[in-house]
C-alpha positions as CSV (number, residue, x, y, z in Angstrom):
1,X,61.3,52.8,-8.9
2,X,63.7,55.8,-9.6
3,X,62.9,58.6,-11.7
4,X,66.0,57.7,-14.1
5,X,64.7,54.2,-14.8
6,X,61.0,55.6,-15.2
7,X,62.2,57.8,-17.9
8,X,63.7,54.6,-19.6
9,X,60.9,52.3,-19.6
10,X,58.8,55.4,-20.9
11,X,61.4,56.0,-23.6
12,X,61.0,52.2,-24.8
13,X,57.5,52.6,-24.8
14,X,57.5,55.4,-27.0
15,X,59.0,53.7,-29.7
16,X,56.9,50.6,-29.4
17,X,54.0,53.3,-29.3
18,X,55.2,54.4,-32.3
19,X,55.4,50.8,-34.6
20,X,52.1,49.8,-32.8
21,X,50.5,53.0,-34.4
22,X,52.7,52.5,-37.6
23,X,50.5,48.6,-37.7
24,X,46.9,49.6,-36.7
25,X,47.0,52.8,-39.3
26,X,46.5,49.7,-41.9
27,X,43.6,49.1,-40.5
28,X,41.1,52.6,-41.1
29,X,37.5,50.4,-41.0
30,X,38.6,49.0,-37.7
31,X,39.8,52.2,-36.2
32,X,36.7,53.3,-37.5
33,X,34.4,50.6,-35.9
34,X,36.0,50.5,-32.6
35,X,37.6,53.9,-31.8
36,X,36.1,56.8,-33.9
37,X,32.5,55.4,-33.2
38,X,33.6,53.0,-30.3
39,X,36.1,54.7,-27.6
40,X,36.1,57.7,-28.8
41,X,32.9,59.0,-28.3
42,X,33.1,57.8,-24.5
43,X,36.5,59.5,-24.0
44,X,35.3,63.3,-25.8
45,X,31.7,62.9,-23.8
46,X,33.8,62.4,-20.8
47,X,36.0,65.3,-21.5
48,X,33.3,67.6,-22.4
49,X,31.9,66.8,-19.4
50,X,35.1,68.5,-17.8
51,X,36.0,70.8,-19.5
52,X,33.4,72.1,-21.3
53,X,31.1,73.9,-18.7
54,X,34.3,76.2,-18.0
55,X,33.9,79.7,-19.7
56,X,37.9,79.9,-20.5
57,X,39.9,77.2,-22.0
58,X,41.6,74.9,-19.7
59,X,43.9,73.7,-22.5
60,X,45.3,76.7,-23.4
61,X,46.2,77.2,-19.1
62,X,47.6,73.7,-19.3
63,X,49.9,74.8,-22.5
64,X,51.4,77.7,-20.6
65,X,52.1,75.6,-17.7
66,X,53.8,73.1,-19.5
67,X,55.9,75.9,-21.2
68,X,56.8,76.9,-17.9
69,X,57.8,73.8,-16.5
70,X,59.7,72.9,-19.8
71,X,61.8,76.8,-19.1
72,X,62.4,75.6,-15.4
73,X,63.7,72.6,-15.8
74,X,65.9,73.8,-18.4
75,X,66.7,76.7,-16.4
76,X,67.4,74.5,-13.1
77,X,69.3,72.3,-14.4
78,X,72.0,75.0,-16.2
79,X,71.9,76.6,-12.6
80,X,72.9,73.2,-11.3
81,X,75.3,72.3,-14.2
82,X,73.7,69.1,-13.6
83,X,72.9,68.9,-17.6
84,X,73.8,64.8,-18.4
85,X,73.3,64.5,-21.9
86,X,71.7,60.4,-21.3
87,X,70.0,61.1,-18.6
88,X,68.3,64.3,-20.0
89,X,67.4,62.5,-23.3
90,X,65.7,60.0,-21.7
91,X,63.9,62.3,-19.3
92,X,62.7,64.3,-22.9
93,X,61.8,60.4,-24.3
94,X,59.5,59.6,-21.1
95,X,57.8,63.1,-21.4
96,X,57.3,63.1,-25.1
97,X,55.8,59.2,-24.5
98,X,53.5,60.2,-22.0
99,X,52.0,63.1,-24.6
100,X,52.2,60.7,-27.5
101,X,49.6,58.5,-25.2
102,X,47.6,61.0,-24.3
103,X,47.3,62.3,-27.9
104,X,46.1,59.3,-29.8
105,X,43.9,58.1,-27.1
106,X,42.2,61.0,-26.3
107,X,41.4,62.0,-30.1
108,X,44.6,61.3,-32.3
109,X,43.9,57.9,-33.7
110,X,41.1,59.6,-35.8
111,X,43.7,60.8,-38.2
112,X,43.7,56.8,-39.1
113,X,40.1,56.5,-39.4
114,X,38.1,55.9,-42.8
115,X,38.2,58.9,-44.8
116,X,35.0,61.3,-45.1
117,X,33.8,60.1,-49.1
118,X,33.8,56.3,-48.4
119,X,31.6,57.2,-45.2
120,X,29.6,59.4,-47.4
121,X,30.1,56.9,-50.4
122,X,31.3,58.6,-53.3
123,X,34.5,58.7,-55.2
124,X,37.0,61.2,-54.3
125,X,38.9,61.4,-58.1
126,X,40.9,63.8,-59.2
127,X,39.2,66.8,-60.7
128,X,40.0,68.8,-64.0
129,X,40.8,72.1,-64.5
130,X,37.2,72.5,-66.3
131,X,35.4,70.8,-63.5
132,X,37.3,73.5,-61.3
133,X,35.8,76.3,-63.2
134,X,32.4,75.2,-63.7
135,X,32.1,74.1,-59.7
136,X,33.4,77.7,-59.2
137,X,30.8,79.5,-61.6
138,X,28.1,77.4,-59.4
139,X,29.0,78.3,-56.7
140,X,29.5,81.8,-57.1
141,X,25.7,81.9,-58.7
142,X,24.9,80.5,-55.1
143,X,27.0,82.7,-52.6
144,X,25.5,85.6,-54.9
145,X,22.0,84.6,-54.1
146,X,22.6,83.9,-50.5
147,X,24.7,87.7,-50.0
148,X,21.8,89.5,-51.7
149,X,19.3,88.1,-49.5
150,X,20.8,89.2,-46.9
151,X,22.2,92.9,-47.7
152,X,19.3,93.2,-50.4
153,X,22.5,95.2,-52.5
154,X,24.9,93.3,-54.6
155,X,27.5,96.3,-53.6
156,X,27.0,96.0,-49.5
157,X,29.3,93.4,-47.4
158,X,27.2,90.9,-44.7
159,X,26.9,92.2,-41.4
160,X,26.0,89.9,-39.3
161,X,24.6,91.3,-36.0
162,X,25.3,88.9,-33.8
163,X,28.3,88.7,-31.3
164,X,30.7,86.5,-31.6
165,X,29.4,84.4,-28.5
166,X,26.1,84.4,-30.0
167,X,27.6,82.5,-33.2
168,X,28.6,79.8,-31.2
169,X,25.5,79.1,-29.6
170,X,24.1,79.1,-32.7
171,X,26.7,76.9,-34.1
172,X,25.2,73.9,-31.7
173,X,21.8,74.4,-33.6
174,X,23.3,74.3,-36.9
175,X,25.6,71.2,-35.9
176,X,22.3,69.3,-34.6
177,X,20.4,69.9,-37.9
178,X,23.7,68.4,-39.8
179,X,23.3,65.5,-37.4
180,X,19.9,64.9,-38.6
181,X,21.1,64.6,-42.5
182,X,24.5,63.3,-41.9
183,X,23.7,60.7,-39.1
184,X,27.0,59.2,-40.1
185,X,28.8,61.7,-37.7
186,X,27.0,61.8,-34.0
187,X,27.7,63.9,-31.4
188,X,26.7,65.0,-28.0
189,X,27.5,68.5,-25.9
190,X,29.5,70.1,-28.4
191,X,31.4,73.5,-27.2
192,X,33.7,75.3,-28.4
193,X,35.7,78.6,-26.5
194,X,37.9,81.2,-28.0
195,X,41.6,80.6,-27.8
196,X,43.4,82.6,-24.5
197,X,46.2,82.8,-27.1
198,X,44.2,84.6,-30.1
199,X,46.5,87.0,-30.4
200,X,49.9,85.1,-31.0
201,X,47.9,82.6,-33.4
202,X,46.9,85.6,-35.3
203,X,50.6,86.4,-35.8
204,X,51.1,82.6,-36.5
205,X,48.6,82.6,-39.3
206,X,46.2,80.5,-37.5
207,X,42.7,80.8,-36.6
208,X,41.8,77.9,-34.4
209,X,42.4,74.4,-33.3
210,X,41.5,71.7,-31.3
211,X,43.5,70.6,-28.2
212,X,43.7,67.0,-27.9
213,X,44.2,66.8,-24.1
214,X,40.8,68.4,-23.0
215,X,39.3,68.3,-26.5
216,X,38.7,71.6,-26.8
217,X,37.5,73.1,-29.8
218,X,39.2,76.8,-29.7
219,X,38.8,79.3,-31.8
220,X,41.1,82.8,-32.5
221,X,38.4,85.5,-31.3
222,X,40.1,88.2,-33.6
223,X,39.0,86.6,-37.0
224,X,36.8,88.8,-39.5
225,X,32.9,88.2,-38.7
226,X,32.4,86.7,-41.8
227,X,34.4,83.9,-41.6
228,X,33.8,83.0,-37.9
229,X,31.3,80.7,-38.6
230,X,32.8,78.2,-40.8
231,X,35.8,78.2,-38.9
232,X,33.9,77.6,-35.5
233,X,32.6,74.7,-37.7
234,X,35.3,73.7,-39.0
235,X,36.9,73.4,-35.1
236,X,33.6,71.2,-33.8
237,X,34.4,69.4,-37.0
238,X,37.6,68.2,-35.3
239,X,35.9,68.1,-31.9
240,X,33.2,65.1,-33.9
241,X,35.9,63.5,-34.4
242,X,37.8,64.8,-37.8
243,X,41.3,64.6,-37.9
244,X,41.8,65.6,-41.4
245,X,42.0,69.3,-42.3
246,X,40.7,69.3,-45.5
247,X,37.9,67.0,-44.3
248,X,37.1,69.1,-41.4
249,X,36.8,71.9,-44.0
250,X,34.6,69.8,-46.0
251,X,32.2,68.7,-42.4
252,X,32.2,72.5,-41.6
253,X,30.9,73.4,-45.3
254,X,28.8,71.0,-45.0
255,X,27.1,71.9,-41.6
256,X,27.1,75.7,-42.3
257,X,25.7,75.6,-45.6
258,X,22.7,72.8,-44.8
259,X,21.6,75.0,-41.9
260,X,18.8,76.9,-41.8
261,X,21.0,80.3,-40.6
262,X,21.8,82.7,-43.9
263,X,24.9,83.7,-41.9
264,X,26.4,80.7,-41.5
265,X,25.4,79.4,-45.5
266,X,27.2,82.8,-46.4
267,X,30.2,81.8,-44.3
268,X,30.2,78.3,-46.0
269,X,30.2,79.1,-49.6
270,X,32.7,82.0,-48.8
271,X,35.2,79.2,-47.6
272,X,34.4,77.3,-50.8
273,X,35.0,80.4,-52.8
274,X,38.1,81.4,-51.7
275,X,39.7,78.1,-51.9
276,X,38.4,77.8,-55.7
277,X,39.3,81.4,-56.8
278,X,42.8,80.4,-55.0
279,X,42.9,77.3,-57.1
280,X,42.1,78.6,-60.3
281,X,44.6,81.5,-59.7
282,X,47.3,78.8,-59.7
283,X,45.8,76.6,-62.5
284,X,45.3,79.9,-64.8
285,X,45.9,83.8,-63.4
286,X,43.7,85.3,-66.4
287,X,40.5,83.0,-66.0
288,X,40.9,83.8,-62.4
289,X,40.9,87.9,-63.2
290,X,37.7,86.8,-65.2
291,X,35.6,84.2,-63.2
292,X,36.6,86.7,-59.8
293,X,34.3,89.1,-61.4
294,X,31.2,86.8,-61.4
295,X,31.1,87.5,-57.4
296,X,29.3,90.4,-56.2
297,X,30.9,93.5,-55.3
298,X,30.1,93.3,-51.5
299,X,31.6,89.7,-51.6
300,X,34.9,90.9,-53.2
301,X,35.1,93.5,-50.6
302,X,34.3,91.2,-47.9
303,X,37.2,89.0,-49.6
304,X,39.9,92.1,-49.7
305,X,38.9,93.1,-46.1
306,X,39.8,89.8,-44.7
307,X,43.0,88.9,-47.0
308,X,43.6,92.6,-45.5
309,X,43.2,91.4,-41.9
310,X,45.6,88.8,-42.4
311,X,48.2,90.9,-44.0
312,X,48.1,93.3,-41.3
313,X,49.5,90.3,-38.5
314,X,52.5,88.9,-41.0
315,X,55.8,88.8,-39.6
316,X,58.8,86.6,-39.9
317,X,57.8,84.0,-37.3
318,X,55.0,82.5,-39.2
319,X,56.5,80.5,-41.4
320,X,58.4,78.8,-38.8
321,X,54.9,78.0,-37.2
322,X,53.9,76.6,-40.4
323,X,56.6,75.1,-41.5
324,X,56.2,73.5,-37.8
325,X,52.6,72.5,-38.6
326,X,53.3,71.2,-41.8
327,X,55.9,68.5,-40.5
328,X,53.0,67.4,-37.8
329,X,50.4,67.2,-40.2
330,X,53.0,64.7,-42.4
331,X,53.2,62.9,-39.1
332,X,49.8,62.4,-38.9
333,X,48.7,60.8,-41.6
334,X,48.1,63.7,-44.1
335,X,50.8,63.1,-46.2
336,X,50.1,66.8,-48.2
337,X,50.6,69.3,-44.7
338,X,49.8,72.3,-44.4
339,X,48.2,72.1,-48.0
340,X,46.3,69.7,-47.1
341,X,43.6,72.8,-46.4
342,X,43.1,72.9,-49.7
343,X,42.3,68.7,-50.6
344,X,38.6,70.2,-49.5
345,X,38.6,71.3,-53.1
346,X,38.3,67.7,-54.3
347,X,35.9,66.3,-51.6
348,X,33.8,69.4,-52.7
349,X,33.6,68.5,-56.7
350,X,32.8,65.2,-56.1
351,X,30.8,65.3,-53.8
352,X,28.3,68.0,-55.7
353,X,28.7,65.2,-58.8
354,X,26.5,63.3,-56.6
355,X,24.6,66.0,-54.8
356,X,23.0,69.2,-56.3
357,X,24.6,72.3,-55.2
């Protein structure tokens, strides 16, 4: 068969990839069943099995390559002037199908799965502005107690003394003992690597992800300490088998602040924190000026420090990135983009309705 018709057939597929996904989204408690806890547990323990005893991360390598046989191609064929508009269309349809494929078998379908609070059985409502606030208060009364455990001075910002390595072998403790209370989400030979690309994501805005063709969980080595943890949970959140963002949030709270490591409870609540102190700021600027002042002073420092971090990387590419991100995420199932980050808010108030804080 010649290339040209290849690229066709692949083309056609694509689009009935497409309605085929379009008919079994409808169908979350089946996808649930028979791919999140069915296939897909075969197809990550496979890939772990890989990928994952490799020190650098062989997704990231097979990124750049594809970048570079994208350039060469494009490249070749101005060179050539052999640039047919139908021919190179279809060749961009077969390539595209073939990644389409690859992405929902190896781990995409799970944006189609049942969401987190029916697993978990409890209602995800909408929450008021005064269920907001008094969540918040709680839950700075908690990270309060967990900081000065640690630093022993409400003033002093967490140091945690281990290495960034160290974290993550950690990490597959603390995502065993969540296995043990949440047996709804198994899991074997978890790993997660830091990105090869930390850099640039830093610039993008970004601090990890998961790659869908190797499954794995990578994570930008130049984050702040602090926040390390819950966002190397957050990643083995997606490597479980979490699609959503704001769920994955909610799985990586969930593992970092039932685990028996200070650090990684610290890390937790501080994610919860900073998405209710955002929240409020939007809902009502002067009860956030108030309620911020609840949190210790080594927590607001730690707070400044990384908002600081952040600043220091913006430029005028990230919010192409984003704005990138956010039409994938809409793709996908998550119908709020980019802020769907902060739908964690919800699962987090109703969840604590049902279970003490």
């Amino acid at each position: 068969m010649d290339h040209k018709k290849t690229y066709k057939i692949l083309t056609v597929l694509l689009v009935m990839q497409w309605a085929f996904l379009r008919i079994i989204a409808q169908f979350p408690a089946e996808i649930e069943k028979y791919y999140s806890n069915g296939l897909y547990r075969y197809i990550s323990k496979i890939l772990n099995m890989l990928f994952g005893w490799i020190p650098f991360s062989v997704g990231d390598i097979l990124y750049a390559l594809l970048v570079l046989v994208i350039l060469k191609n494009i490249f070749t064929a101005i060179k050539n002037k052999n640039l047919h508009l139908k021919n190179t269309l279809f060749k961009i349809g077969g390539f595209i199908s073939i990644l389409f494929f690859l992405f929902h078998l190896n781990w995409g379908l799970n944006y189609f799965r049942q969401p987190v609070y029916k697993i978990l059985n409890f209602e995800n409502e909408k929450y008021t502005t005064d269920e907001l606030v008094d969540f918040t208060e709680k839950l700075i009364v908690k990270i309060n107690q967990v900081q000065l455990s640690i630093t022993k001075n409400d003033t002093i910002i967490v140091n945690n003394g281990l290495s960034k390595p160290e974290i993550q072998e950690v990490s597959y403790n603390v995502y065993d003992q969540f296995q043990d209370k949440y047996p709804q989400f198994p899991h074997k030979n978890l790993k997660v690597k830091h990105s090869l690309f930390s850099l640039p994501l830093t610039y993008m805005g970004f601090a990890g992800y998961l790659n869908p063709l190797t499954n794995e969980a990578q994570v930008n080595y130049l984050i702040p300490k602090n926040t390390y943890p819950m966002i190397v949970c957050h990643e083995l959140a997606h490597q479980v088998g979490i699609a959503s963002e704001s769920e994955a949030n909610f799985i990586g709270y969930l593992a970092t602040t039932n685990s028996d490591d200070v650090y990684f409870n610290y890390s937790g609540y501080l994610m919860a924190v900073r998405f209710c102190l955002y929240e409020i700021y939007q809902k009502d600027p002067e009860k956030f000026e108030l309620i911020k002042l609840e949190l210790n002073k080594g927590i607001l420092k730690d707070i400044r420090q990384s908002e600081a971090f952040w600043e220091s990387y913006q430029n005028w590419t990230e919010k192409y990135f984003k704005t990138f991100y956010d039409n994938f995420l809409k793709a996908n199932n998550q119908k709020d983009g980019i802020q769907s980050y902060n739908k964690v808010l919800a699962l987090l108030i109703n969840y604590h309705k049902i279970k003490e804080l």
